[in-house]
C-alpha positions in Angstrom: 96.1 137.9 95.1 96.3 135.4 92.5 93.9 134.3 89.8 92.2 131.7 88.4 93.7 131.2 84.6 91.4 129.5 82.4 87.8 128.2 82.3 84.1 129.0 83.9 86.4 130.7 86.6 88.4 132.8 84.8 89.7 136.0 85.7 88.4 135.1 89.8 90.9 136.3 92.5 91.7 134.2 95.5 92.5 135.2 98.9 95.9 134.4 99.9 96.9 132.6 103.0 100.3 134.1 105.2 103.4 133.6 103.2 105.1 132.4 105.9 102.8 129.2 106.7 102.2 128.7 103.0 103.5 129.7 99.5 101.1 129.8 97.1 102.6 129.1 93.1 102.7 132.1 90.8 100.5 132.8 88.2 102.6 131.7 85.2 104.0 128.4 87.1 100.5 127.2 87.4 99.9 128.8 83.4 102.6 126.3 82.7 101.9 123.3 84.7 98.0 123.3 82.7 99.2 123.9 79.6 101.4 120.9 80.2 98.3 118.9 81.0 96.1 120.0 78.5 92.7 118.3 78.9 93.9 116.0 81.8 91.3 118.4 84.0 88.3 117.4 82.1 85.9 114.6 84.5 88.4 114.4 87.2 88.7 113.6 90.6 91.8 115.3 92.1 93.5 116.1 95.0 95.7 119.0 96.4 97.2 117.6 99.6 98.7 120.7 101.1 95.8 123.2 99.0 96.8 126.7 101.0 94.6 129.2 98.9 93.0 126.0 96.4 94.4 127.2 93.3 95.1 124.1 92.1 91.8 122.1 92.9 90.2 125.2 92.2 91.7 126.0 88.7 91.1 122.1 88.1 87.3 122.3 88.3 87.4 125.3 86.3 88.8 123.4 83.1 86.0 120.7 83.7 86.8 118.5 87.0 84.4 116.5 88.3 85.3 116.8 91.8 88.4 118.4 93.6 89.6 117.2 97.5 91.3 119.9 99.0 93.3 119.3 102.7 95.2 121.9 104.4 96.6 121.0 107.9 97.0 124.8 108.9 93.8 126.1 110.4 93.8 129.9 109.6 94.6 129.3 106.0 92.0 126.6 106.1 89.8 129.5 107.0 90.6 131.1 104.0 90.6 128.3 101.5 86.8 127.8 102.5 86.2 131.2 101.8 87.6 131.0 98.6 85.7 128.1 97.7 82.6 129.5 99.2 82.8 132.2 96.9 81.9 129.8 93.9 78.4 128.9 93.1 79.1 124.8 92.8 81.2 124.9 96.3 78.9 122.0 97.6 78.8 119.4 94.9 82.3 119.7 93.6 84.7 120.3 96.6 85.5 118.6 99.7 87.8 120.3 102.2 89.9 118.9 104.7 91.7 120.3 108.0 94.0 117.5 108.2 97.7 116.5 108.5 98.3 115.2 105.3 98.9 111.0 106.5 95.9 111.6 108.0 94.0 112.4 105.0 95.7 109.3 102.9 94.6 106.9 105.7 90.9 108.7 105.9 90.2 108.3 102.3 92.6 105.4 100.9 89.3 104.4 98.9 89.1 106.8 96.5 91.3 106.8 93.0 92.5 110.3 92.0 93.0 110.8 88.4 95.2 114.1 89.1 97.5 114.7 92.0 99.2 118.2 93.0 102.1 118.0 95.8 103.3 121.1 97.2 104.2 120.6 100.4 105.7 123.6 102.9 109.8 124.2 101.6 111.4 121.9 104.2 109.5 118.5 103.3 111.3 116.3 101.0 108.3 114.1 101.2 106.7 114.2 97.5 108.2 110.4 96.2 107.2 108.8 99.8 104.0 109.9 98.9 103.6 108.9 95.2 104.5 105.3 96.0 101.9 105.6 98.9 99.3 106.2 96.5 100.9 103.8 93.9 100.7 101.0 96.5 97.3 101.7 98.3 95.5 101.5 94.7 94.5 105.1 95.5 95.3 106.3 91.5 93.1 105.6 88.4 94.5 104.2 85.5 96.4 107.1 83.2 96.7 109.4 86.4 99.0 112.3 86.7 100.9 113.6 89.8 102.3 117.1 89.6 105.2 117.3 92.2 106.4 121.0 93.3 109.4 121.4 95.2 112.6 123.8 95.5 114.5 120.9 94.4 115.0 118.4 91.9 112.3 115.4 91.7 113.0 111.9 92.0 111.9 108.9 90.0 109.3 106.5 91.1 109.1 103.7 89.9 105.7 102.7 87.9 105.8 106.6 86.6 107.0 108.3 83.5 108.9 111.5 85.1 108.9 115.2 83.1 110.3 117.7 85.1 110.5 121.1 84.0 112.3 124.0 86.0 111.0 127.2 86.8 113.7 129.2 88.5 114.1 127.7 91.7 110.9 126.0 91.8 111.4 122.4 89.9 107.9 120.7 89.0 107.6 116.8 88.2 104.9 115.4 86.1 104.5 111.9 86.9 102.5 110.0 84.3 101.1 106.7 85.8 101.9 103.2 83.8 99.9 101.3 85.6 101.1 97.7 86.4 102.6 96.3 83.7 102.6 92.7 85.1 98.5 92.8 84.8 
């Protein structure tokens, strides 16, 4: 089980979906990864496009988040990321799940702006800088928006984002910072 770190949900344990459909991000990776953002949580919308257990969107509404979208394409851990949300008292107005493959979530909800972004897709997908310029050029990030990229290997820059990337054995995790368009 993991835990929630911080916040009006500290100290919860989540369920844990089947470590070999998902892999859920330690404890002291995700301890890191908030401490890097410091108050970027507070009166958010965000997004975890691949959410396995929801520690992400659920540890984001716990520092303050307004509103956390959720999507996992796998339908048993699906299962158990609504049970983990259900076991919160504000599950209704704060969270919206989704069982969907993840182009199919983009497309279904191109109009809303995220102010924070997690990507951890399953090990195999190299996929995480197709989808930051997706979001980048469907208007689909608000301005001073952060995308926090988590992948086995090295991230890549994109351009219209400020890139810190930070290494945590084998896992390496971007921070893309959003610089809006500078043209405007």
């Amino acid at each position: 089980m993991i835990r929630i770190i911080s916040g009006k949900y500290k100290g919860r344990y989540l369920f844990l979906p089947n470590p070999k459909v998902t892999r859920p991000t330690m404890d002291k990776v995700r301890q890191a990864i908030f401490s890097a953002l410091k108050d970027k949580c507070i009166n958010t919308i965000s997004l975890d496009l691949f959410a396995g257990s929801g520690a992400y969107g659920i540890e984001t509404i716990s520092r303050g988040g307004k509103i956390s979208y959720l999507n996992e394409k796998d339908k048993t851990t699906f299962k158990l990321l609504e049970k983990n949300v259900k076991q919160l008292n504000d599950a209704e107005s704060t969270y919206n799940l989704s069982c969907l493959d993840y182009r199919l979530f983009l497309k279904k909800y191109k109009d809303i702006k995220f102010d924070l972004v997690f990507l951890d897709p399953p090990y195999h997908f190299k996929i995480n800088d197709s989808i930051i310029s997706y979001l980048y050029e469907n208007n689909m990030l608000n301005e001073n928006a952060v995308i926090v990229s988590e992948q086995d290997f090295k991230n890549k820059s994109v351009s219209n984002f400020l890139l810190k990337e930070y290494n945590y054995g084998r896992k390496y995790v971007g921070l893309y910072y959003f610089l809006g368009d500078r043209g405007e």
